[in-house]
C-alpha positions as CSV (number, residue, x, y, z in Angstrom):
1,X,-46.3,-61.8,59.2
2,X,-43.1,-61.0,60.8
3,X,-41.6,-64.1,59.9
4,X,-42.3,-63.6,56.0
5,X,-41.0,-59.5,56.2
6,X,-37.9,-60.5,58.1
7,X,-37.0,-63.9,55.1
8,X,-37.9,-61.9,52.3
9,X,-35.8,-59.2,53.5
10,X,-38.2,-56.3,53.2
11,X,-37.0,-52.9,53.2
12,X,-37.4,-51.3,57.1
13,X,-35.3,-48.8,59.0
14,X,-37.5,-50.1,62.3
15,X,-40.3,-52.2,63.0
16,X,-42.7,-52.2,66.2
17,X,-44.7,-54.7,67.4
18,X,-48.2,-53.4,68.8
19,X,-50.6,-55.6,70.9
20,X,-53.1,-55.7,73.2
21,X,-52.9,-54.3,77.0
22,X,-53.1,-58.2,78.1
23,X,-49.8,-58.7,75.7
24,X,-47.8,-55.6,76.4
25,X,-44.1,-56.5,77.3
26,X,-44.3,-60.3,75.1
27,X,-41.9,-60.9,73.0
28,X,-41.7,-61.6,69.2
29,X,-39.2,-61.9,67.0
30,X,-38.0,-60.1,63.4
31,X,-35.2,-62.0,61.7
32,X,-32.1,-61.4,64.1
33,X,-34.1,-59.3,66.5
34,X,-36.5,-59.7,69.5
35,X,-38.9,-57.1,69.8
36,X,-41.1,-56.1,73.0
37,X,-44.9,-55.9,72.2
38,X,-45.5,-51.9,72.6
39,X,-49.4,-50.7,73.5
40,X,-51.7,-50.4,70.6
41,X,-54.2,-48.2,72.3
42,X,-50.7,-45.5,73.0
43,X,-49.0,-46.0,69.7
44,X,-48.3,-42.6,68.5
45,X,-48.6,-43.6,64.4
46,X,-47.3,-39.8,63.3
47,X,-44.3,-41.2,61.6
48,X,-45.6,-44.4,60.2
49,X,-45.1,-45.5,57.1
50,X,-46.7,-48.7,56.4
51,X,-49.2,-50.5,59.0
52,X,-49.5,-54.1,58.8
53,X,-52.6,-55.4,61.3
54,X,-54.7,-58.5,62.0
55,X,-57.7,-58.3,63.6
56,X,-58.1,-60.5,66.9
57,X,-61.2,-62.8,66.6
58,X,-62.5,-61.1,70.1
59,X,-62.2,-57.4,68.5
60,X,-64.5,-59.2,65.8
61,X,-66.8,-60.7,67.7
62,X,-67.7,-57.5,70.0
63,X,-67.9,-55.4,66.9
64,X,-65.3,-53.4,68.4
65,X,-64.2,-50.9,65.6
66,X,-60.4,-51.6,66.6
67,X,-57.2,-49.0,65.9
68,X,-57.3,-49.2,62.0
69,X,-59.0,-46.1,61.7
70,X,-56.8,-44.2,64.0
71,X,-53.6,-45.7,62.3
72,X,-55.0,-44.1,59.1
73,X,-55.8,-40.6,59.7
Protein backbone atom coordinates (compact mmCIF):
# COMPACT_ATOMS: atom_id res chain seq x y z
CA UNK A 1 0.00 0.00 0.00
CA UNK A 2 2.87 2.18 0.82
CA UNK A 3 4.68 1.27 -2.10
CA UNK A 4 1.66 2.32 -4.54
CA UNK A 5 1.00 6.00 -2.39
CA UNK A 6 4.65 6.77 -2.37
CA UNK A 7 5.03 5.83 -6.89
CA UNK A 8 1.92 7.48 -7.63
CA UNK A 9 2.96 10.39 -5.67
CA UNK A 10 -0.05 10.92 -3.50
CA UNK A 11 -0.63 14.08 -1.93
CA UNK A 12 0.64 13.75 2.17
CA UNK A 13 2.25 16.35 4.46
CA UNK A 14 3.20 12.99 6.82
CA UNK A 15 2.46 9.53 6.87
CA UNK A 16 2.63 6.96 9.98
CA UNK A 17 2.99 3.59 10.05
CA UNK A 18 0.84 1.81 12.80
CA UNK A 19 1.27 -1.98 13.85
CA UNK A 20 0.94 -4.34 16.13
CA UNK A 21 2.69 -4.36 19.81
CA UNK A 22 4.78 -7.57 18.39
CA UNK A 23 5.88 -4.99 15.36
CA UNK A 24 6.42 -1.77 17.16
CA UNK A 25 9.89 -0.22 16.33
CA UNK A 26 10.08 -2.31 12.38
CA UNK A 27 10.73 -0.53 9.77
CA UNK A 28 9.00 0.24 6.46
CA UNK A 29 9.58 2.26 3.87
CA UNK A 30 7.52 5.39 1.90
CA UNK A 31 9.33 6.48 -1.32
CA UNK A 32 12.61 8.13 0.00
CA UNK A 33 11.76 7.59 3.65
CA UNK A 34 12.07 4.84 6.32
CA UNK A 35 9.44 5.00 8.79
CA UNK A 36 9.29 3.32 12.40
CA UNK A 37 6.14 1.22 12.97
CA UNK A 38 4.25 3.47 15.82
CA UNK A 39 1.64 1.44 18.31
CA UNK A 40 -1.80 1.05 16.89
CA UNK A 41 -3.52 0.40 20.26
CA UNK A 42 -1.75 4.39 21.41
CA UNK A 43 -2.33 6.12 18.09
CA UNK A 44 -3.92 9.31 19.01
CA UNK A 45 -6.07 9.63 15.42
CA UNK A 46 -7.43 13.43 16.40
CA UNK A 47 -5.69 14.88 13.48
CA UNK A 48 -6.10 12.27 10.94
CA UNK A 49 -7.12 12.71 7.78
CA UNK A 50 -7.31 9.71 5.78
CA UNK A 51 -6.78 6.01 7.41
CA UNK A 52 -5.67 3.37 5.26
CA UNK A 53 -5.83 -0.29 7.19
CA UNK A 54 -5.62 -4.06 6.50
CA UNK A 55 -6.87 -6.36 8.72
CA UNK A 56 -4.35 -9.08 9.99
CA UNK A 57 -5.72 -12.65 9.30
CA UNK A 58 -5.26 -13.38 13.31
CA UNK A 59 -7.49 -10.08 14.25
CA UNK A 60 -9.92 -12.04 11.77
CA UNK A 61 -9.82 -15.23 12.96
CA UNK A 62 -10.42 -14.22 16.78
CA UNK A 63 -13.30 -12.00 15.79
CA UNK A 64 -11.34 -9.29 17.37
CA UNK A 65 -13.27 -6.08 16.44
CA UNK A 66 -9.74 -4.39 15.67
CA UNK A 67 -8.98 -0.22 15.76
CA UNK A 68 -11.30 0.74 12.72
CA UNK A 69 -13.85 1.86 14.76
CA UNK A 70 -11.74 3.95 17.06
CA UNK A 71 -9.92 5.46 13.95
CA UNK A 72 -13.43 6.60 12.86
CA UNK A 73 -15.13 8.38 15.63
Amino acid sequence: MLDILAERRFPVSEVVALASSRSIGQEVSFGDKILKCRHLDTYDFTDTDICLMSAAATFRANGRRGSAPRAAS
